[in-house]
C-alpha positions in Angstrom: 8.4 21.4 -19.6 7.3 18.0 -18.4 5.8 15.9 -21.5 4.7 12.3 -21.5 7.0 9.7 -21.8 5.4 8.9 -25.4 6.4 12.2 -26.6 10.1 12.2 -24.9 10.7 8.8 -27.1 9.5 10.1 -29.8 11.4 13.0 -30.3 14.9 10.7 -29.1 14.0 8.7 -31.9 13.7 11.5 -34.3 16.9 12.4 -33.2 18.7 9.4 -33.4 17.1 8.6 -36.8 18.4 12.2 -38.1 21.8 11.3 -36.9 21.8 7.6 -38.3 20.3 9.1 -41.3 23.3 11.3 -42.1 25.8 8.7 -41.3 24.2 6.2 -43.8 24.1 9.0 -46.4 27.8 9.6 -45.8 28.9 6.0 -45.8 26.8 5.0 -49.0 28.4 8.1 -50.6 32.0 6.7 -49.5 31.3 2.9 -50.9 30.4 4.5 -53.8 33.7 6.6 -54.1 35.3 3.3 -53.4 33.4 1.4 -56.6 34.7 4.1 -58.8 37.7 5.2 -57.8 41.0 2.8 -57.7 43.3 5.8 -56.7 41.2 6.5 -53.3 40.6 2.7 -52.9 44.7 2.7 -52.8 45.3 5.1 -50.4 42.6 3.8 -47.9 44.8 0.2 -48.3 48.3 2.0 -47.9 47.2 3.8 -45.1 45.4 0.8 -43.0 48.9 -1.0 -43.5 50.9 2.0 -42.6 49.2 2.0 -39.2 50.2 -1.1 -38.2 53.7 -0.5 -38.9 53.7 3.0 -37.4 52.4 1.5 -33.9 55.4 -1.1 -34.8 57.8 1.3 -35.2 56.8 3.2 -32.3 57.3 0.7 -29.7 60.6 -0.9 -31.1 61.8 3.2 -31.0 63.0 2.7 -34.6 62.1 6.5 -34.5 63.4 7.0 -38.7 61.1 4.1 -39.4 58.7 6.1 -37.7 59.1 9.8 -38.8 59.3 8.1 -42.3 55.8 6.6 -42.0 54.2 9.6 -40.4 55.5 11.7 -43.3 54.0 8.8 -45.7 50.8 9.4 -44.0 50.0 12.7 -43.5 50.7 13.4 -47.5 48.2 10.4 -48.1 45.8 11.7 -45.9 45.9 15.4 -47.7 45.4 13.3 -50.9 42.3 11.2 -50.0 40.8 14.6 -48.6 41.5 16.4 -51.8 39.5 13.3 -53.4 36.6 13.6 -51.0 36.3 17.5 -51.4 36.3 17.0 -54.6 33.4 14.3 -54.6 31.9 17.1 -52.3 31.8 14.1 -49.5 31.8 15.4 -46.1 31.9 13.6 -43.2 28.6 14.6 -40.7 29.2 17.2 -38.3 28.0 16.8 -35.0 24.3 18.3 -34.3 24.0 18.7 -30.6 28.0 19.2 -29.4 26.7 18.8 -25.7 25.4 15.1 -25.8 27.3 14.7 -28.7 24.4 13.8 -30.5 23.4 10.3 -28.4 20.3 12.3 -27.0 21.5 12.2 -23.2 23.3 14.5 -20.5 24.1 14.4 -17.3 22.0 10.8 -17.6 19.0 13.2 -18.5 17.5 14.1 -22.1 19.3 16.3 -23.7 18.2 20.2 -24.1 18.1 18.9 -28.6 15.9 16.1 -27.7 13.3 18.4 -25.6 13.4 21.1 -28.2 12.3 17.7 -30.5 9.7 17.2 -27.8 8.4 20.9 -27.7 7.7 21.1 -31.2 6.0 17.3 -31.3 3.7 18.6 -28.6 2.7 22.0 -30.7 2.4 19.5 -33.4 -0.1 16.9 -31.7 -1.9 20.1 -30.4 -3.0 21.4 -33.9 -3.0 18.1 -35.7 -6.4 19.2 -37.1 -5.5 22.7 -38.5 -8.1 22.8 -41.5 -5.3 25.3 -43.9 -6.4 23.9 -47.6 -8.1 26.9 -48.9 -7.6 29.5 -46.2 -5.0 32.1 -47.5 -4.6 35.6 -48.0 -5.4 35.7 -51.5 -8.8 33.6 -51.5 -10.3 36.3 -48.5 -12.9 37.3 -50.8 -13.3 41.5 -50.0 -16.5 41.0 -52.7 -18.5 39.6 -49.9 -19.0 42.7 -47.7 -20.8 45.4 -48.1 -19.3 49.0 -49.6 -22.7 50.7 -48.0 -22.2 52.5 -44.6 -24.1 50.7 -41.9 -25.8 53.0 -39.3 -23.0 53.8 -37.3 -20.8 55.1 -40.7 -19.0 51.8 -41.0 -18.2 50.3 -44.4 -18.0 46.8 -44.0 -15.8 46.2 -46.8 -13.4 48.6 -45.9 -13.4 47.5 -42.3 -12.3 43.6 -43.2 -9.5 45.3 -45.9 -7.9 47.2 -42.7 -8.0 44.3 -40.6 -6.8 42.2 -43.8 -4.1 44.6 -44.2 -3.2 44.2 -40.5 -3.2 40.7 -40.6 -0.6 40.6 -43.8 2.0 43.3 -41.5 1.2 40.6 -38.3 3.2 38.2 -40.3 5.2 40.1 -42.4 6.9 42.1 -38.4 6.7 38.6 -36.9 8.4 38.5 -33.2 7.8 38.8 -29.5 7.5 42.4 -29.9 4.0 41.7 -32.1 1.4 42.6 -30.6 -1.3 40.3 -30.0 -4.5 40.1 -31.9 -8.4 40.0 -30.4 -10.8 39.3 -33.4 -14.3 40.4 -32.2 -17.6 39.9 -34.4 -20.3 37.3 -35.6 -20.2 34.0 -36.8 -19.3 33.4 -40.6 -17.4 37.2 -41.2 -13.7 35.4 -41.9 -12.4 36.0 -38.0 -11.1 32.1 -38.6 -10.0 32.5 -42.2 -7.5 35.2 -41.2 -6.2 33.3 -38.1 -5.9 30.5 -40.1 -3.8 32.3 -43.2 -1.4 33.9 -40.1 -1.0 30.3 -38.6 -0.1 28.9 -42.4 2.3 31.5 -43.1 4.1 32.0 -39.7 4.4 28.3 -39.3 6.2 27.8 -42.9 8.7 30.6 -41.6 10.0 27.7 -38.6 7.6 29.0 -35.9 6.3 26.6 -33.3 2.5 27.4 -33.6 -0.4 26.0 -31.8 -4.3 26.9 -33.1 -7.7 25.0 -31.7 -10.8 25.9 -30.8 -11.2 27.2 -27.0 -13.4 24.3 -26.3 -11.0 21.7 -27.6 -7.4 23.6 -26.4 -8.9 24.1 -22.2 -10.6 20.9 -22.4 -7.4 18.9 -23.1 -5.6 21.2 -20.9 -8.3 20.2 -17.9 -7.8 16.8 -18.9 -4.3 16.5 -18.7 -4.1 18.6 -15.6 -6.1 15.7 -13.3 -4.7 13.3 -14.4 -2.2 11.1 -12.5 0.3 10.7 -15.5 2.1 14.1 -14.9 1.6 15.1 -18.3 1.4 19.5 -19.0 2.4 19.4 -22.5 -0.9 20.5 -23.4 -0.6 23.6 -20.9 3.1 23.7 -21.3 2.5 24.0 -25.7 -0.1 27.1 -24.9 2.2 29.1 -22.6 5.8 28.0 -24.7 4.4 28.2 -28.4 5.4 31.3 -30.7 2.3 31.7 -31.6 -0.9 30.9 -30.2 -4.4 30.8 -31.9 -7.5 30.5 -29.7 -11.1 29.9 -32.0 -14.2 30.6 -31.0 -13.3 32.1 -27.2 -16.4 31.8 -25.4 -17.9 28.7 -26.6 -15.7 26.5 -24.3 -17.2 24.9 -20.9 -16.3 27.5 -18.3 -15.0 26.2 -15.2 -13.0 27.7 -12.7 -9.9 25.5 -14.3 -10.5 26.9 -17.4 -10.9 30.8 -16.3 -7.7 30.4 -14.0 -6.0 28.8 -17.7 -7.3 31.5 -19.8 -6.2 34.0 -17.2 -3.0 33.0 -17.1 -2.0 32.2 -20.7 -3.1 35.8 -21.4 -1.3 37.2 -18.5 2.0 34.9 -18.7 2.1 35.1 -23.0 2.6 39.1 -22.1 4.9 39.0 -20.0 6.8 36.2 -22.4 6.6 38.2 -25.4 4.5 35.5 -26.9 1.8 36.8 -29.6 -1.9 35.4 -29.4 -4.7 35.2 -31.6 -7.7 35.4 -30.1 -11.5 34.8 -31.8 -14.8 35.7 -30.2 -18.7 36.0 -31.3 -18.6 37.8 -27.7 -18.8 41.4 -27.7 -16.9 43.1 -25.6 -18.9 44.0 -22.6 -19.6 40.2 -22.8 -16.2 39.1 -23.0 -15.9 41.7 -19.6 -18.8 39.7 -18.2 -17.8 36.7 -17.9 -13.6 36.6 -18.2 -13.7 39.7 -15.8 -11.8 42.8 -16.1 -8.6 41.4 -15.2 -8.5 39.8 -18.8 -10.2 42.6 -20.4 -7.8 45.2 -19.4 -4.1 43.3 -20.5 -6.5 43.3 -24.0 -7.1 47.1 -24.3 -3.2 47.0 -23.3 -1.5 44.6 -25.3 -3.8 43.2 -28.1 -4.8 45.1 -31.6 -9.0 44.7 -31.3 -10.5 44.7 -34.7 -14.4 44.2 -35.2 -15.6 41.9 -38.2 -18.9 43.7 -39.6 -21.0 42.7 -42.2 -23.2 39.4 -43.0 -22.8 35.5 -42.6 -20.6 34.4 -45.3 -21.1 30.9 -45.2 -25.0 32.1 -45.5 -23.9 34.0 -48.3 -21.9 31.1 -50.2 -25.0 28.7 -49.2 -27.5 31.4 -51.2 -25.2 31.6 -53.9 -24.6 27.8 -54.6 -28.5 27.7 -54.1 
């Protein structure tokens, strides 16, 4: 994944401020051990002048001198550990064991500091995800309709199927999920329930990325001609775990954006990466004017559920009237 130079320093400085973060933890922890313990204070004194006279020893080959010290040590040692374990104060263990945690290999950014990188990008992508009130449990089923429409279709049950569907999406979260297309008119709850997945897969660890067709290709397109070299925008939709895609349709088409579309749905497939996809489009419409090439991986891969009913926000407006 190629990311701007920005985000690389970014994420090494996360990195390194994890590691130094630990290590000042750890030493504080140990000063403190030093304030209020004489007993470990003494060993730590013994054995910094037992080192210098074992290096002595050593070189003069007074080798009794020596074996005498090393015993001297090792029981000290054992003794200032038992005092540390006891304190519960344990030295950091190395985070990344193939840089070694300095954020470099092979004179290249280490694989910890791009995974850093990866997840700031998903971050910066959906750094407007609007999740204060839209959960599971505040999808209001009171708002649609228990009558039959024309067609036999009760809207209320219709938005408690694809409710239900949405709770076992996150519930059987992996690359074997299969992808959602939610189809209907504006106002129904098709972003509410995208937005309840996004909340509760992403406090599970999940890298996610959600925006609005318009705002996700446009950046994309953006980044694309530009002359910095920049495809974390392109790189965070193909790489994310989960992808959310609002309002499908309402984006300016252009051939970049079609070839895009095409081949996140195509190459998210293939990757075992779940998507989320919103549309007011029907789907003859969606046919029309994303082809058949897109419209057939969804009657392959994706679960299509139709939102029925009226406006909500209409609804809510009335009501507050």
């Amino acid at each position: 994944m190629g990311y701007t130079r920005e985000i690389y320093e970014k994420a090494l400085k996360q990195k390194l401020d994890t590691v130094k973060s630990k290590e000042n933890i750890y030493r504080t922890a140990l000063e403190n051990l030093r304030l209020e313990n004489e007993e470990f204070r003494n060993i730590e004194t013994a054995l910094n002048r037992a080192g210098s006279s074992v290096a002595l020893a050593a070189i003069s080959g007074d080798m009794k001198t020596f074996e005498q010290l090393k015993d001297f040590c090792i029981k000290q040692n054992a003794r200032k550990k038992e005092i540390l374990d006891s304190a519960k104060i344990k030295k950091p263990e190395t985070i990344c064991k193939k840089c070694e945690d300095s954020g470099f290999y092979g004179g290249k950014f280490c694989d910890c500091v791009i995974e850093i990188a990866k997840k700031l990008a998903f971050s910066e992508m959906s750094n407007s995800i609007p999740l204060s009130n839209c959960r599971f449990d505040t999808f209001d089923l009171s708002f649609y309709s228990d009558k039959a429409g024309e067609d036999g279709s009760v809207p209320r049950k219709r938005a408690e199927s694809i409710l239900n569907l949405s709770k076992r999406f996150v519930e059987n979260f992996s690359p074997e999920t299969r992808s959602l297309l939610f189809m209907g008119g504006a106002g129904l709850g098709k972003t509410h329930l995208s937005l309840a997945i996004v909340s509760e897969i992403s406090a599970k660890g999940y890298g996610v990325v959600y925006g609005s067709a318009q705002n996700l290709f446009s950046l994309a397109e953006k980044q694309h001609f530009s002359y910095s070299g920049d495809t974390s925008a392109e790189d965070s939709l193909l790489g994310c775990d989960l992808l959310v895609i609002d309002d499908l349709g309402t984006e300016f088409y252009s051939s970049y954006s079609a070839s895009l579309f095409y081949n996140i749905v195509n190459s998210r497939i293939l990757n075992g990466k779940p998507t989320i996809i919103n549309t007011n489009l029907s789907f003859d419409e969606l046919e029309k004017r994303y082809t058949p090439r897109i419209t057939s991986r969804f009657i392959g891969h994706y679960d299509m559920k139709k939102f029925i009913g009226e406006d909500i926000r209409q609804q809510k407006l009335i009501k507050d009237m």
